[in-house]
Every structure is written in structure tokens, then in C-alpha cells.
DRENKEMAR-834644 format. One record per atom (N, C-alpha, C, O): residue in one letter; x, y, z. Coordinates in steps of 0.05 Angstrom, whole numbers, plus 5000, padded with zeros to 4 digits. Each point is the difference from the previous one (the first is absolute). Layout:
<rs>
AXYZ
...
</rs>
This chain:
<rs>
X601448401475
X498350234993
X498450075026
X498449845009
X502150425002
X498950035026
X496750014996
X499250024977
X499049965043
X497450035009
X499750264996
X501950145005
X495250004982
X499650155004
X497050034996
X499049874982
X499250315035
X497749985001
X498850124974
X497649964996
X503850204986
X498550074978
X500449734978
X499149964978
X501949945033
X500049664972
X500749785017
X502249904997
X495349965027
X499849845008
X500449744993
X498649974980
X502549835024
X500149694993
X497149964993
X498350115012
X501149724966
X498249964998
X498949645014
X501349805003
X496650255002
X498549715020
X498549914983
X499550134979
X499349575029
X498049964986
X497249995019
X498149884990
X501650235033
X497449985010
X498650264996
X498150015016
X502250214968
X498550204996
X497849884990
X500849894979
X496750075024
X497349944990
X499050134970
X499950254996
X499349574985
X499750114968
X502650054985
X500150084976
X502549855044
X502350084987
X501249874974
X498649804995
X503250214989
X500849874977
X500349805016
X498549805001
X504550245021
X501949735005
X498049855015
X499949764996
X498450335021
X498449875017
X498149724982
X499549785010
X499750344958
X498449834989
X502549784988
X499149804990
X503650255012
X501749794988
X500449815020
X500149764994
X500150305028
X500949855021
X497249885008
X500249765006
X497650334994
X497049885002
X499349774981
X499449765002
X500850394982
X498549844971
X501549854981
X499249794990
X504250395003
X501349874978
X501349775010
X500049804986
X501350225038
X501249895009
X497949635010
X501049784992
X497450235018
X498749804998
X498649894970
X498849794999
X501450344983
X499049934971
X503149894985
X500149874979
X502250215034
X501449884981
X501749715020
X501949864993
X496250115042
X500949705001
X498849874986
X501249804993
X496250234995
X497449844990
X501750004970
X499449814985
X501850325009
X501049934972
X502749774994
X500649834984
X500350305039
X503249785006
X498149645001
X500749794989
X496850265029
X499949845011
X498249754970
X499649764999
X499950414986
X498549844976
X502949974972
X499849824983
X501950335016
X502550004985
X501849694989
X500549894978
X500050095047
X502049695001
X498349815017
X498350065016
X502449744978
X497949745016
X501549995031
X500749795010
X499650435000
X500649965027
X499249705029
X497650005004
X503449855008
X499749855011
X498450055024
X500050245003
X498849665014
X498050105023
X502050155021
X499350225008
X503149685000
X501650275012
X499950234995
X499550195015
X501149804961
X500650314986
X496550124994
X499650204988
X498949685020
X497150044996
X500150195026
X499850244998
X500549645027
X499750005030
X501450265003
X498750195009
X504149864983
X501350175005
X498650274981
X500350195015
X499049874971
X498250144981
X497650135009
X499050224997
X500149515017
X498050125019
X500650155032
X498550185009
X503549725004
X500450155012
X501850255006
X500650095022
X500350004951
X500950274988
X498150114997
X499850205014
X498049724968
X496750205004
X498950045020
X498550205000
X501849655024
X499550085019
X501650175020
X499250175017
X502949774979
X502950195008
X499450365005
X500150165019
X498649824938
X500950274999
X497450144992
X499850214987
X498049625026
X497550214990
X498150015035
X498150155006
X503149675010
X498149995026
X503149965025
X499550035024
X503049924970
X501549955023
X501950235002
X499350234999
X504149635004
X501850175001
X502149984991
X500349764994
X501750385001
X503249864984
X501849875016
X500950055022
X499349804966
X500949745017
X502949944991
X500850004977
X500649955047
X503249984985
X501249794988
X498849795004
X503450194982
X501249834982
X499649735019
X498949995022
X501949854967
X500849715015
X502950105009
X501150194988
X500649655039
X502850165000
X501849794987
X502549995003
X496249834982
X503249934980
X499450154972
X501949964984
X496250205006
X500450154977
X502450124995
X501350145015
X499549764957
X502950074994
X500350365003
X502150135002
X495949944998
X499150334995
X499450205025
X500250254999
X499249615022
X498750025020
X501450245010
X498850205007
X504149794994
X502250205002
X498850224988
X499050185013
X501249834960
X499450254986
X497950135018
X500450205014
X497149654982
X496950075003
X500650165026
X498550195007
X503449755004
X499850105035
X501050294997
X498750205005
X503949784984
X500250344990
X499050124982
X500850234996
X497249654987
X497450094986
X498550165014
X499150214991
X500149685040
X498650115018
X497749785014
X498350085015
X502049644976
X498349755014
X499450005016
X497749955005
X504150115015
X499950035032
X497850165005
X497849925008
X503150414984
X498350155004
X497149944998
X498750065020
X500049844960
X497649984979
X498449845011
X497650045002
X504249675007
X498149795004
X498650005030
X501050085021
X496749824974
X497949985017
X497350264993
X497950035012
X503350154965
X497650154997
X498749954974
X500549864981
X497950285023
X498449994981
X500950194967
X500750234997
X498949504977
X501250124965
X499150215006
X501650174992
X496049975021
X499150244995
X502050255014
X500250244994
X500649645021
X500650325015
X502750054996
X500950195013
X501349644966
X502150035005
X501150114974
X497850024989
X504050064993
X499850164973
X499749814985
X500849774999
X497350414984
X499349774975
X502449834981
X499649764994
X502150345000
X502049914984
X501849875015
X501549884985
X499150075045
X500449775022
X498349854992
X500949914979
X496849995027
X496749895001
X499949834976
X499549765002
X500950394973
X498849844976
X502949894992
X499749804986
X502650275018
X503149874994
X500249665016
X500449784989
X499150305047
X499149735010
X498049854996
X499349865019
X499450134962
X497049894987
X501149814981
X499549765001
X502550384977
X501449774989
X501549905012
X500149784988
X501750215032
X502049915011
X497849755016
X500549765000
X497950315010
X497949725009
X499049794979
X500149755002
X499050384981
X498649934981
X501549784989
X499649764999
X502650394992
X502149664984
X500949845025
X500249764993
X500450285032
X499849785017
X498049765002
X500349755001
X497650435000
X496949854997
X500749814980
X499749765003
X501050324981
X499949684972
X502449904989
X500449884978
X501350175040
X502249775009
X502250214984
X502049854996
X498650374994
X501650084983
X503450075012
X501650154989
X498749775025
X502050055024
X501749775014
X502450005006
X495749775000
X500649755009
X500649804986
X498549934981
X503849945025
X500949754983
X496649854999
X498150025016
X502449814954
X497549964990
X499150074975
X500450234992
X498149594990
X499550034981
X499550234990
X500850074977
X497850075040
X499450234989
X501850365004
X499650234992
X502049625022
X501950204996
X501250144981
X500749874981
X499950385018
X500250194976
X497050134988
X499350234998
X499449574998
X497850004977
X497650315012
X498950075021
X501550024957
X499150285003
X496649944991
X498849904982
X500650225039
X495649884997
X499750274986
X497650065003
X503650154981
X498450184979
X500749984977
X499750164981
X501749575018
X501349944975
X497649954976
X499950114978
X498449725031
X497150004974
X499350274994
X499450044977
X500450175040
X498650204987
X501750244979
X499550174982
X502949725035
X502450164983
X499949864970
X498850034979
X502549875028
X500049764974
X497250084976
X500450044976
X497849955033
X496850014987
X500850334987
X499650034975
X501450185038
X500350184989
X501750074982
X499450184985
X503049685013
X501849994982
X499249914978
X500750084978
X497249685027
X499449884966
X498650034994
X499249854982
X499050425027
X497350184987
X501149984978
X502249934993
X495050194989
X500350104975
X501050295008
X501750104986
X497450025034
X500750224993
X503250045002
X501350184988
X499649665026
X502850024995
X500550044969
X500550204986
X499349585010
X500750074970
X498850194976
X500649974976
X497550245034
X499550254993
X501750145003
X500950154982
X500349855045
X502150245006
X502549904992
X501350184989
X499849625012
X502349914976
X499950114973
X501550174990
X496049694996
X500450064978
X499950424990
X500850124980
X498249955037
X500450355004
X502750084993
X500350204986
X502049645023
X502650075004
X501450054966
X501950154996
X496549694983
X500050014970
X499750264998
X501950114988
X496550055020
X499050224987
X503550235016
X501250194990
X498949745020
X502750185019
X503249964978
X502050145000
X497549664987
X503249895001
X501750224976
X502450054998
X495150044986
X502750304980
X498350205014
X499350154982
X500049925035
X499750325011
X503550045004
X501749854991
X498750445026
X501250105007
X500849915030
X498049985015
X505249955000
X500449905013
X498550165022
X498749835012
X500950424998
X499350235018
X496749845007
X499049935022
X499950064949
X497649934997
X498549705012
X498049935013
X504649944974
X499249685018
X501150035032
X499149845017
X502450334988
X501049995033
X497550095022
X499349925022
X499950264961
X497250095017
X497049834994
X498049985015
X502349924958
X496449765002
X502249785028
X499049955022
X502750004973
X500949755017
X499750065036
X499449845018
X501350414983
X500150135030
X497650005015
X499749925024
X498150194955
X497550005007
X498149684996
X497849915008
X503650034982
X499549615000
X500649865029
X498249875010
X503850165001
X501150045028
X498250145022
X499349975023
X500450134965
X497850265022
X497449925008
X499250015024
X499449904951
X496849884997
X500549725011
X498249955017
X503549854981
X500449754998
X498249834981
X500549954977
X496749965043
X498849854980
X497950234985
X497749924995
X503050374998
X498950104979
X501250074986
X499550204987
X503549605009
X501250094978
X500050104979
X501450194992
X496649654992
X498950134977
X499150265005
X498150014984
X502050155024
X499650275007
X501850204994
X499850214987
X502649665027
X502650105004
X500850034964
X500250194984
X500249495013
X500950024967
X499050184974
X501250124982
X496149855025
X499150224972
X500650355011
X498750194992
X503249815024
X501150295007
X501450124976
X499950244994
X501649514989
X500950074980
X498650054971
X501250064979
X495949905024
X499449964979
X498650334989
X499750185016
X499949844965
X498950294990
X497550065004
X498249864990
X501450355025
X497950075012
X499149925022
X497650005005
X504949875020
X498949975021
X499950165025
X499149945021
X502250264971
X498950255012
X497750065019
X499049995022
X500650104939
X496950085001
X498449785007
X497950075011
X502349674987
X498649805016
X500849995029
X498349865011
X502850205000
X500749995022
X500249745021
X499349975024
X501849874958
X500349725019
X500650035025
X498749855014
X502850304996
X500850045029
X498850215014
X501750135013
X495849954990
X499650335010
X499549935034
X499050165015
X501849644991
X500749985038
X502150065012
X500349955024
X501750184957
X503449975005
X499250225019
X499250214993
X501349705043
X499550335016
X503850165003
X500750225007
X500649564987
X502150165004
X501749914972
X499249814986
X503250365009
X501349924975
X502850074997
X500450214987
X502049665023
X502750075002
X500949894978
X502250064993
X496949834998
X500649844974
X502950104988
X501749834994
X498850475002
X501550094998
X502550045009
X501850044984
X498649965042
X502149995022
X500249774987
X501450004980
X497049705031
X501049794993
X502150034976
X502350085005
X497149864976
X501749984979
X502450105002
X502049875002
X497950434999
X502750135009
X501649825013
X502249934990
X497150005030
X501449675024
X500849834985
X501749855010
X497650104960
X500249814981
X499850044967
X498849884983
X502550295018
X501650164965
X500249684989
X500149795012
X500050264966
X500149944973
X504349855003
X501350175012
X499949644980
X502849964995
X501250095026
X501950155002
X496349705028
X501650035021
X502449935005
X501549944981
X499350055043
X502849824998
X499449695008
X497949905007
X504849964988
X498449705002
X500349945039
X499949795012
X500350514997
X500049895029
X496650125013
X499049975022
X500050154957
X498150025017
X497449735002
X499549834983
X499550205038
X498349855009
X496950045011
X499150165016
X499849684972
X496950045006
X499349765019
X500749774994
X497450295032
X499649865025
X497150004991
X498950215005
X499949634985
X496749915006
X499549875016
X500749774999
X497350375032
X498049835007
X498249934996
X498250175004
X500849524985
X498049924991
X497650055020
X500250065024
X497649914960
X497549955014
X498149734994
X500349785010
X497950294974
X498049754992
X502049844985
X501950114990
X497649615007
X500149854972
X498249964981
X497950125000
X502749684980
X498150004976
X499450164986
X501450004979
X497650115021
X498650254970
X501150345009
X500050194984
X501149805048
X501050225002
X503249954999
X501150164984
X500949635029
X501049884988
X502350094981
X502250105000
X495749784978
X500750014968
X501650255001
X502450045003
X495050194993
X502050294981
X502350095023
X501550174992
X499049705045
X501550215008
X503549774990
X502350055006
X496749764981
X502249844982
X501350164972
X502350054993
X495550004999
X500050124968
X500350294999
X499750164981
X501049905048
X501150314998
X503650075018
X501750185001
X497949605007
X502849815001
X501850034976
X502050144997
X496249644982
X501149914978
X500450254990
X501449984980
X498150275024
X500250224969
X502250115015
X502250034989
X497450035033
X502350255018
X501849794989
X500750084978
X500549655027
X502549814997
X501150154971
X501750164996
X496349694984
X500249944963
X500150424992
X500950074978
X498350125039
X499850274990
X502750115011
X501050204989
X500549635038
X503550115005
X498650175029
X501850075016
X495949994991
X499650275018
X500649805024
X499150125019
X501949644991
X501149895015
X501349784998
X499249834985
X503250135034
X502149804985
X499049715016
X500849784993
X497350265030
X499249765017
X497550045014
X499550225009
X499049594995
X497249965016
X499949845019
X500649764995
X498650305028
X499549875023
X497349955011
X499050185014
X499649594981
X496650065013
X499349795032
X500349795011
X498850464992
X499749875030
X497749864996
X498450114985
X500749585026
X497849875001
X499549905036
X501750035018
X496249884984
X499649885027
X501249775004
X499849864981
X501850015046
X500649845005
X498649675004
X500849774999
X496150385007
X498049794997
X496950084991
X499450245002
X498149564987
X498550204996
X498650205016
X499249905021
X500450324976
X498350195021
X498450194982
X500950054978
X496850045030
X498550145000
X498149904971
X498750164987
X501549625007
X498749774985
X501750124968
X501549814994
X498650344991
X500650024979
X502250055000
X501149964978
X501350195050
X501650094994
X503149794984
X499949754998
X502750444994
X500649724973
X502349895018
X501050145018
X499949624977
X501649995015
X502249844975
X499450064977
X503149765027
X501549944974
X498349774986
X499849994976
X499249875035
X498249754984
X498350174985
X499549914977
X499250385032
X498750164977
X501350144978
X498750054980
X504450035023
X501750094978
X500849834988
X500250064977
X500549665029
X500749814972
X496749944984
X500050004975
X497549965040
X497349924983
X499250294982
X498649994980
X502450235030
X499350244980
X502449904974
X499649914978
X503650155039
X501049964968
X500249754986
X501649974982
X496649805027
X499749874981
X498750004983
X500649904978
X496550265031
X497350154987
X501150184976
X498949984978
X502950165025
X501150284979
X502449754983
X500050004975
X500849915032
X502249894982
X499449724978
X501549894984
X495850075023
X497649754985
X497750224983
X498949914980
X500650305026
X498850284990
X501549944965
X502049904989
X495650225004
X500950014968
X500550334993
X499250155018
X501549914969
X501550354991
X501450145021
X501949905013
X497350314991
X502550105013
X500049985026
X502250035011
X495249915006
X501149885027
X502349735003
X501149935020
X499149964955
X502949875009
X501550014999
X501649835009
X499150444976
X502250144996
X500550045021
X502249935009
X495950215007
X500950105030
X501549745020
X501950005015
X496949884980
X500149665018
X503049934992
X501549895017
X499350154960
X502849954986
X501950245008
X502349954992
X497550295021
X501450195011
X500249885031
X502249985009
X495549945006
X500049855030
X501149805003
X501950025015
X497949764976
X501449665005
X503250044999
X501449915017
X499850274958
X502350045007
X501550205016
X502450005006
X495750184999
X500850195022
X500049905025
X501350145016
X497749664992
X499249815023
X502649815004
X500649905022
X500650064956
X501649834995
X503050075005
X501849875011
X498250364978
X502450155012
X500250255016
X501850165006
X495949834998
X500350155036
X499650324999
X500650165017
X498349894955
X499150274999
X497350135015
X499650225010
X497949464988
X498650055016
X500149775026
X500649774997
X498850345025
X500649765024
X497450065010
X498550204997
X501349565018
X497650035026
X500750055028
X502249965008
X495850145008
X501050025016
X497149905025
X497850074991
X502149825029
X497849855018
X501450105031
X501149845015
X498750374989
X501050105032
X497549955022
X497750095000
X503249795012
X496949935023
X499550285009
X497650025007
X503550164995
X498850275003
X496950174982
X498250165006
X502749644967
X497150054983
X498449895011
X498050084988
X501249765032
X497449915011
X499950125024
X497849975011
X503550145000
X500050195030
X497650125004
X498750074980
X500449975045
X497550195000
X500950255010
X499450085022
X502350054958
X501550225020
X500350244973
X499249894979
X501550315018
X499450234986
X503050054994
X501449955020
X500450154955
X501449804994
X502850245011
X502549974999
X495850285012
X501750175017
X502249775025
X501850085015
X497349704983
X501149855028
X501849824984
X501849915015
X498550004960
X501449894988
X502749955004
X501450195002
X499649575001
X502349865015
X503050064980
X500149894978
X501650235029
X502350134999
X500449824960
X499850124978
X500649625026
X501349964978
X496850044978
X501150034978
X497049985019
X497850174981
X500750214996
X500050034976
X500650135033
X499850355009
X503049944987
X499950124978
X502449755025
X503150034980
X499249964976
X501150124982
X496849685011
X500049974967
X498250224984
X500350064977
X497750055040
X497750174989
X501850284990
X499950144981
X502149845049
X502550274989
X501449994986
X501250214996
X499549564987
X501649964981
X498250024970
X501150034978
X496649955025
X498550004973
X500650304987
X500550205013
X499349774961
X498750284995
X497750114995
X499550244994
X498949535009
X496450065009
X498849755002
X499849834983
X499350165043
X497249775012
X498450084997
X499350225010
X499049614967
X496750054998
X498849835011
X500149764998
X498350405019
X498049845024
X496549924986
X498450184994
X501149525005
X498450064982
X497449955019
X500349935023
X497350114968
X497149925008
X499650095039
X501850115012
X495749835000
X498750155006
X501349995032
X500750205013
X499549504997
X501549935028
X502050074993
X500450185016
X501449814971
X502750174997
X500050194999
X502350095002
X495850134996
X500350265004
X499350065028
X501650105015
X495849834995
X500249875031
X502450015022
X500250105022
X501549764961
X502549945024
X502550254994
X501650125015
X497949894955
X502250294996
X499750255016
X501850095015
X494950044978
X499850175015
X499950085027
X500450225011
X498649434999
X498649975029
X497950004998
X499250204987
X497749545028
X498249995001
X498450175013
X498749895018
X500950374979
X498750175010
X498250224981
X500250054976
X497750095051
X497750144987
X501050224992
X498450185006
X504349944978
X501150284980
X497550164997
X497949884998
X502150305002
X498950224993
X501649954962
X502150014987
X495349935010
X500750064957
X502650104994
X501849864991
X498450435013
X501150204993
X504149915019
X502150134998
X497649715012
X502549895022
X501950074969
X498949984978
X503550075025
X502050004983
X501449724996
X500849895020
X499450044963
X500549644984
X503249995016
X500849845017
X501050444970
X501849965010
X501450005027
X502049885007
X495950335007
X500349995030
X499049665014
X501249925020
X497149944971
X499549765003
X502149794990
X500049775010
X501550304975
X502049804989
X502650045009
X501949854994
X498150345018
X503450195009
X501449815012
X502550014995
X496549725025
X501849755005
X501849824980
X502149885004
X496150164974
X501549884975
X502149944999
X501050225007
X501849584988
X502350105012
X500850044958
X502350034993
X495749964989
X500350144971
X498050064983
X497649975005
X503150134973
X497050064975
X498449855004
X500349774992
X497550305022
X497149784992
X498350104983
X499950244996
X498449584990
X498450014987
X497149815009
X500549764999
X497450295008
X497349905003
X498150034979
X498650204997
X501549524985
X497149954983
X497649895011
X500249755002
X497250365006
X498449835008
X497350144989
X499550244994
X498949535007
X497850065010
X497350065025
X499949905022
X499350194973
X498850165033
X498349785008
X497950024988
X502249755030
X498249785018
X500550045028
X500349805013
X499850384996
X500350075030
X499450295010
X498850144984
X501649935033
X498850255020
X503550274995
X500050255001
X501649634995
X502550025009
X501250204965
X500649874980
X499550355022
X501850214977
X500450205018
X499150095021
X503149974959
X502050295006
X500250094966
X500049844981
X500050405018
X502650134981
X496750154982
X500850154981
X497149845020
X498250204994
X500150275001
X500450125022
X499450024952
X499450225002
X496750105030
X499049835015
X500750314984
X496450165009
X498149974973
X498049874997
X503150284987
X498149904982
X498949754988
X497749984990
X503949865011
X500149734991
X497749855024
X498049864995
X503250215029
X498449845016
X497650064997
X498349844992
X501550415015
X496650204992
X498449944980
X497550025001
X503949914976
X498949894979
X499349675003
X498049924990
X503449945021
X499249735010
X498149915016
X498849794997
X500650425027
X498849965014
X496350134994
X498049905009
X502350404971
X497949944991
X498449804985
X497749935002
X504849984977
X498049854982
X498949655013
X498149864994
X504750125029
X498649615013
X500650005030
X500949815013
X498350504997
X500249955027
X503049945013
X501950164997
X498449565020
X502749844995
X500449865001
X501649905016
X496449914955
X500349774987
X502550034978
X501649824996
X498550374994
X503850044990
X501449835011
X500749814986
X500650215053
X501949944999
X499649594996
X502349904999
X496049955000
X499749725008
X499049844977
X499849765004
X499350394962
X499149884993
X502049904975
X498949844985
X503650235010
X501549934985
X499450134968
X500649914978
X497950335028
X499850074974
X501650204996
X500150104978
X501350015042
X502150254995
X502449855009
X500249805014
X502550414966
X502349905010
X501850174992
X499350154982
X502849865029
X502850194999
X502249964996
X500349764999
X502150364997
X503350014995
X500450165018
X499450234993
X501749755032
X501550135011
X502949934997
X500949774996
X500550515007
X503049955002
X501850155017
X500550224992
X500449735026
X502550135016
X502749934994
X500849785008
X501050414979
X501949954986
X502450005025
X502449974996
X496750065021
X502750035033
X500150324991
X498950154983
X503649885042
X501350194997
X502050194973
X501150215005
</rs>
């Protein structure tokens, strides 16, 4: 995606900036969380600490050179990066190598006990066995004799909200209209979508989910899985997850087997759904997929030949949540009004982007829409996760 001065890379040293306060503030609040999580050993203490000091007073510092990864990271751009400062170099570089330190720091990489062991696993976990989970489960009762059209869209918009699912679901219920559970939707293709995904498709078409969060967001982009499979509007599912954990919630496969174990132990019709997944899993209708390219700090226009063959073979990738839209469009300052599709035209097929707005970074706004956003919260809109959208670019 070329440079261009009207939609700059975005940094994190702009002063008062969003990314500037993540890489300041969040970023040192969630070693302090890793660091109270698992009973980490005084190494993994040491190293913790000097990642906080790394990335709030020093500079980026390069791999060790036997990192099995080290390769990648270099045509990531390592070379380039290191020796300066998290601040000055793009944020979505910056906060991508944050985790990539981060699980070094507590051994997640190195033969050793603690290898594998994912340090956001308690909080994930904690969210899955809310109660509120099981509010938004049990919601799925109220869906199961509507109209198929009817349950495809509470479930879509279940996907959309993540953990405000319950939002999404009473889409179907009467009079929610006029209640207006959703009145942040700034954009709405909803329509295109579907078209991409009629009703008694063929059994070759295919739906490409990239995941985002786990746990409570998770769940519904499972249970909208489960309906496209059990409704025929696709003959197979493919979800992309992370290869390791990153960006603390995001899901990786240890989070798709703990969700559908959650839906398939679920009482009423979330296990119905759970009973459409375990055997779709089983015979290969739905697969996973863990490409180290999902943790890249790179915008996904750069995407490595065999990604870009399977995304062309889908008949729609839905790109879900907020860093994934990030990398679709490219991390840059758009002018609102930027065309979704002119931003997506690398696509090498149908995309689809569900997210919600936690960043600086949209395209595909009307003027009015923006105008109207920006009077009523300034542009606390785009960062506070209370607005969100359906975009869709159907290709050519």
C-alpha cells in the first residue's frame, strides 16, 4: 500500500495521542498484570522488568540471533526499527513487537516448563465463565423458532458487538427497532454481505473468518459459524486464529476448543450449536487455520503469496474486530470519507470487516455520518468502542 501524505502511517509519539497513551500507559499496565497472573519465577520477574524499561524509557532491541523467528522479524522490518525508540516507529510495528517480547520475557518460547503457556490465559478463562456468558447463551432460546433470515442477522450482529452480544441477539426480538439496540452502526453492508451468502449455497462455497478476541467475543463469531453451516449458506468454514498469544485477548486454538467446550456443556440451544461445531471440526467442514502472518506487524496489503491464494479462493473473508481492520485497510490517518473499497482494492477477494471502532484508523464514511459524529463526541467516536460497522467489498 503506497505512502501517501493525505493518510500518513500512524506513530505513537504524537503527544495526548490514542496510540501514544497505549504504548505509554497500556502497555506498561498489562506487564504489571502478566506479572501478578502466573507465579512467575525471579527470571521471568527480571525480564518483565526490563521490558518496562525497554519500552517506556529505552529502545527496541533485537531478537536474540538463535530466535527460531528472528528470520521472519528481519523481513518484518527488525533491522530497520531496532535501536529506536516504540515511539517513533508505526504503532502497529511497536505494539505487535511488545508481544513478541513480552512472551519471551516469561519463558513462552524456550524449552522449559513454561513453554507454550499462554500468561492471558486467567483472564480469558475468567471471561468465559462469567455469568454473563451464560446470559448471552441462554438468549440463543429466544432465536431458535424465529425465521432463518431473522436468526442470521441477531447472530451477525452478535459477531459484530462481541462481548455485547446480548445486543446483537434481541435484534430479533419485537420491537427492537424501535428500541434501538444498535444505534452506533456508522456503516451497514449488511446487505451485500448476505448476497455473498444466499440462503442453499453450494456445498463449495466457503466462508474465511478472521478471528479477533477470545472468550465472550469468541463465542457468537462460533455461533454464526454454526448457523451459516446448519442454514446450507455455506458448505465449509475456515477461522483464522493467532499462532501464539498476542495482543492479550486475541484467540488463538487453545481458545476455540475452551469456547466449544463452553457451548457444547451449555444447556438449550447453545448446544445445539456446539453439536453442529465438534462434528464439523471432525470432518473438516470447519478447519483452523494459525498462519504466523496473523501476528505480523505488517498491513495485510503485504500478505505472503500462499494467504493471498486461499483468501482468493474463499467466497467471502470476514475480517473481524478492530487490529484487523488496521491491517486490512492499512494503519493510517484516512480522511473518514476514504472509500472502504478503494482501501481494500489489494484484496486478492470478497472482504467483509466487522468491527468495532477502538482506534484512530476508518474509511468508508459517508460526510454526514462523520459530521454527525464529530458534533455529538468530538473524536472520541473513533477509540471508545461504542460505534461499529459492516463493511463490505464484494471484488470486482
Amino acid at each position: 500500500m503506497p505512502d501517501t501524505p493525505a493518510a500518513p502511517v500512524i506513530l505513537g509519539n504524537a503527544p495526548g495521542s490514542f496510540p501514544r497513551s497505549v504504548l505509554a500507559e497500556r502497555h506498561p499496565a498489562i506487564i504489571r498484570q502478566v506479572r501478578e497472573a502466573l507465579p512467575y519465577g525471579p527470571g521471568q520477574h527480571r525480564a518483565l522488568d526490563e521490558l518496562l524499561e525497554s519500552c517506556t524509557e529505552g529502545v527496541i532491541e533485537p531478537l536474540p540471533e538463535d530466535a527460531d523467528d528472528i528470520g521472519r522479524w528481519r523481513s518484518w522490518g527488525l533491522d530497520e526499527h531496532a535501536g529506536r525508540s516504540w515511539f517513533d516507529v508505526p504503532w502497529l510495528w511497536s505494539e505487535s513487537y511488545f508481544y513478541r517480547r513480552l512472551l519471551a520475557a516469561v519463558g513462552y518460547f524456550a524449552p522449559g516448563p513454561w513453554q507454550g503457556i499462554d500468561p492471558f490465559r486467567p483472564s480469558k478463562r475468567a471471561e468465559l465463565d462469567a455469568p454473563e456468558t451464560d446470559e448471552e447463551l441462554a438468549a440463543l432460546d429466544a432465536l431458535r423458532d424465529r425465521p432463518e433470515p431473522e436468526r442470521a442477522r441477531a447472530l451477525l450482529h452478535g459477531s459484530l458487538w462481541g462481548n455485547r452480544a446480548d445486543l446483537g441477539f434481541r435484534l430479533s426480538a419485537a420491537g427492537a427497532e424501535a428500541a434501538q439496540p444498535v444505534p452506533a452502526l456508522v456503516a451497514d453492508d449488511s446487505e451485500t454481505l448476505w448476497s455473498l451468502l444466499p440462503p442453499s449455497a453450494t456445498a463449495t462455497a466457503t466462508l474465511v473468518l478472521v478471528a479477533d478476541n477470545a472468550g465472550r467475543e469468541l463465542m457468537p463469531d462460533l455461533l454464526l459459524i454454526a448457523h451459516l453451516l446448519e442454514a446450507g449458506r455455506i458448505g465449509r468454514a475456515v477461522l483464522h486464529v493467532k499462532p501464539y498469544p498476542y495482543y492479550v485477548s486475541d484467540a488463538t486454538t487453545a481458545d476455540v476448543v475452551d469456547a466449544l467446550r463452553r457451548l457444547t456443556a451449555a444447556p438449550g440451544a447453545a448446544a445445539g450449536y456446539g453439536r453442529v461445531l465438534w462434528p464439523a471440526m471432525a470432518d473438516g467442514r470447519l478447519t483452523l487455520r494459525a498462519h504466523p502472518f496473523s501476528c505480523a506487524p505488517l498491513p495485510y496489503a503485504e500478505q505472503p503469496a500462499d494467504l493471498r491464494a486461499e483468501f482468493a479462493g474463499a467466497t467471502l473473508t470476514v475480517v473481524k474486530g478492530d487490529l484487523n481492520y488496521r491491517r486490512l485497510v492499512g494503519d493510517r490517518l484516512w480522511p473518514p470519507t476514504t472509500s472502504f473499497r478503494d482501501a481494500t482494492a489489494h484484496f486478492p477477494g470478497p472482504v467483509a470487516a466487522l468491527r468495532t471502532l477502538k482506534s484512530d484508523v476508518i474509511t468508508g464514511l459517508t460526510a454526514d455520518t462523520e459530521a454527525a459524529l464529530v458534533a455529538a463526541e468530538g473524536q472520541r467516536w473513533r477509540t471508545g468502542g461504542t460505534h461499529a460497522l459492516i463493511q463490505v467489498n464484494p471484488g470486482p
